[in-house]
C-alpha positions as CSV (number, residue, x, y, z in Angstrom):
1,X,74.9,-32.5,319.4
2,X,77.3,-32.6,316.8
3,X,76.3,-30.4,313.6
4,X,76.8,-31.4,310.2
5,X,77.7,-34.7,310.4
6,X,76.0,-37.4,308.5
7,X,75.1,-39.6,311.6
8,X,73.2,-36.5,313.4
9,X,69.2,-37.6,313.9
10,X,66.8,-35.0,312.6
11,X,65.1,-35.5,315.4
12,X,66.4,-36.2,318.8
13,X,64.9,-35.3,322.3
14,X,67.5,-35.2,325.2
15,X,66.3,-35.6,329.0
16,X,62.8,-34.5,327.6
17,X,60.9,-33.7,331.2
18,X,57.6,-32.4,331.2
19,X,55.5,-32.3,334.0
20,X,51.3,-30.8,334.3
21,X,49.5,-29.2,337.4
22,X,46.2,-30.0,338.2
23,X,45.3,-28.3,341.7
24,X,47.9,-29.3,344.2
25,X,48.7,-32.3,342.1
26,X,51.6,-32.2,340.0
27,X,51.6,-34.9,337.3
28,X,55.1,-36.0,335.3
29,X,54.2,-37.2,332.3
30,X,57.7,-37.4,330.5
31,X,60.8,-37.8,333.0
32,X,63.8,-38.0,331.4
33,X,62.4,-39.2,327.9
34,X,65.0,-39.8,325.1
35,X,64.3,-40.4,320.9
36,X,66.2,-40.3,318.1
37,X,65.1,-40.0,315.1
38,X,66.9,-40.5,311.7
39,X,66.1,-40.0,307.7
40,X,63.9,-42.3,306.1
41,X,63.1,-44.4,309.4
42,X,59.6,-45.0,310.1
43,X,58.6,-45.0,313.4
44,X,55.5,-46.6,315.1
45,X,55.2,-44.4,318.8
46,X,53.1,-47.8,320.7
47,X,52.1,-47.4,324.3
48,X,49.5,-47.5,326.9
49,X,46.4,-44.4,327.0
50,X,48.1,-41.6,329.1
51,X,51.9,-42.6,328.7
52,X,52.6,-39.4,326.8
53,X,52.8,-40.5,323.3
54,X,50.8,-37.4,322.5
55,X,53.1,-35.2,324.3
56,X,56.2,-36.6,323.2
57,X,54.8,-36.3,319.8
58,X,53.9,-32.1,320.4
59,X,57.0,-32.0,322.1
60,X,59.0,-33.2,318.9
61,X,57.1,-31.2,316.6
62,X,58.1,-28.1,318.5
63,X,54.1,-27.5,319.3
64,X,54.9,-27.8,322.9
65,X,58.5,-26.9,325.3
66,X,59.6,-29.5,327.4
67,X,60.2,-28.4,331.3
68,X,63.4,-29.3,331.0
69,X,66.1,-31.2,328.3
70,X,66.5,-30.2,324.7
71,X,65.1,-30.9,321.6
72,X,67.5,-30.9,318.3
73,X,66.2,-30.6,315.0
74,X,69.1,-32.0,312.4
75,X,71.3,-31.3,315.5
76,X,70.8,-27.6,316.2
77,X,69.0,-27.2,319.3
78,X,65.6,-25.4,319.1
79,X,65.2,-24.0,323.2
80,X,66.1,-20.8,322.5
81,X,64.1,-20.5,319.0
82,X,61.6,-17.9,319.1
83,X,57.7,-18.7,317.8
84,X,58.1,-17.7,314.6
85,X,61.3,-20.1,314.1
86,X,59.7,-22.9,315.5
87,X,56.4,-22.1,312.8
88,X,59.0,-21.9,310.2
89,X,60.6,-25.3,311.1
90,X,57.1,-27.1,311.3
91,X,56.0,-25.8,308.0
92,X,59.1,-26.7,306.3
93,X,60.9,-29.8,307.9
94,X,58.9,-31.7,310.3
95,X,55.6,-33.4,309.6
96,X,53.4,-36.8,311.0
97,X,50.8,-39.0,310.0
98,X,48.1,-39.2,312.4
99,X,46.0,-42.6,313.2
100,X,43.2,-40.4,312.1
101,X,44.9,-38.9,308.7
102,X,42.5,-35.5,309.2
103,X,41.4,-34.7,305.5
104,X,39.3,-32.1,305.2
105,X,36.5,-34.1,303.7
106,X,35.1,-31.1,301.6
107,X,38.5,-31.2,299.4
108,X,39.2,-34.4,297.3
109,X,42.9,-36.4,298.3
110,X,45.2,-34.1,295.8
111,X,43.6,-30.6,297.3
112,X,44.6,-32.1,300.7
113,X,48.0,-33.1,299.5
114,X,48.3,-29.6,298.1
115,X,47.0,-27.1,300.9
116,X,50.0,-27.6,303.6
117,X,52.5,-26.9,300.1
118,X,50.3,-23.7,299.3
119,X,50.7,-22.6,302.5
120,X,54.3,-22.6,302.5
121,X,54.1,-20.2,299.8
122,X,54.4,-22.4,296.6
123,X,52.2,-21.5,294.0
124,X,49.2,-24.3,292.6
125,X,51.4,-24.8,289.8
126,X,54.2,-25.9,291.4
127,X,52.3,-28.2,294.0
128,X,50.4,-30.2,290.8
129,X,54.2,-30.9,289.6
130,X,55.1,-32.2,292.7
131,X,51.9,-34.1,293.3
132,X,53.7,-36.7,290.1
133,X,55.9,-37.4,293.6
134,X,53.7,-37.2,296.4
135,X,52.3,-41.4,295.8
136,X,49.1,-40.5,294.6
137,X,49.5,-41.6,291.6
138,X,48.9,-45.0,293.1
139,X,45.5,-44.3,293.5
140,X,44.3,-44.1,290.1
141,X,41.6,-41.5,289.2
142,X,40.4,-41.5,293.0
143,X,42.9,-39.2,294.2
144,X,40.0,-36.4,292.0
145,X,37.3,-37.1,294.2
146,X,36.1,-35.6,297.3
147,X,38.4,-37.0,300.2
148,X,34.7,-37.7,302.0
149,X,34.2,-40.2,299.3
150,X,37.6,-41.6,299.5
151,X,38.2,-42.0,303.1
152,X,34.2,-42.1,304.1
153,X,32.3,-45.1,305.8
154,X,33.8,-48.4,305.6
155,X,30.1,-49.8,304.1
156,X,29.9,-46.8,301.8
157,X,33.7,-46.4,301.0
158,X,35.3,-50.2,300.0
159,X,36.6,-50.3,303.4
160,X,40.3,-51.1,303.4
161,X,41.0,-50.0,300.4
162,X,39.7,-46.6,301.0
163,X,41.6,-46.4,304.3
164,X,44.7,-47.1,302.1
165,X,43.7,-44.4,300.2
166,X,43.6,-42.2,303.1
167,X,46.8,-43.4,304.4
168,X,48.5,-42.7,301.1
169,X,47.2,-39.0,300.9
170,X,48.0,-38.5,304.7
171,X,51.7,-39.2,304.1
172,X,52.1,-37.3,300.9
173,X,50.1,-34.5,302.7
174,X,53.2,-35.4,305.8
């Protein structure tokens, strides 16, 4: 891949093989699998229970190697990157928004948004300012509550609307 230029994908998987053993059996999940991925694109990964959406997805978030091709992240390839690069890349660069938005339920919607900038080493102070940015505001006072409360039961919880709520905190949390 090309580096530096403006039409490089952050993300792009190249020949993305990766195959499981289970006993004698040797299962190929990915064979060949290609992506690319560009800024501000939104992506919707849609395919059948076992396809290997889920390890395309580890795969591209550098949770998992492929068996073979190469992964690129803003066109440098990431093979040859050593666990601690690969940490550093997924803390700073690459995130998702799960189906399932995984709030930690005992934390309300802005403490959630806040955590995954705390642990890259900014202090609180710094992740309120940026929550202004993060599309909480959207949610009016709610984004103060416990994220249980927000995201909880659909009886108990407003139903769509508190989904949307989820949603919203899952991708400024992303």
């Amino acid at each position: 891949m090309e580096q530096g230029a403006e039409d490089v994908p952050v993300v792009y998987l190249h020949e993305i093989k990766r195959r499981y053993t289970q006993g004698e059996t040797t299962l190929t999940i990915l064979d060949g699998a290609k992506l690319a991925l560009w800024a501000g694109q939104s992506v919707a990964l849609v395919a059948p229970s076992g396809a290997g959406k889920s390890t395309l997805l580890h795969i591209a978030g550098l949770l998992e190697s492929p068996d073979d091709g190469e992964v690129y992240i803003a066109g440098a390839p990431t093979s040859g990157l050593s666990d601690t690069e690969r940490t550093q890349i997924r803390r700073t660069d690459i995130g998702f928004v799960y189906q399932s938005h995984r709030l930690l339920p005992e934390f309300s919607a802005l403490e959630n948004v806040m955590l995954p900038q705390m642990i890259r080493g900014l202090k609180r102070s710094e992740t309120v300012k940026r929550r202004r940015n993060s599309g909480l505001s959207g949610l009016g006072r709610s984004h103060q509550a416990p994220a249980g409360r927000i995201v909880g039961r659909r009886a108990a919880a407003g139903g769509d609307r508190a989904r949307g709520r989820q949603r919203a905190a899952g991708v400024a949390c992303g």
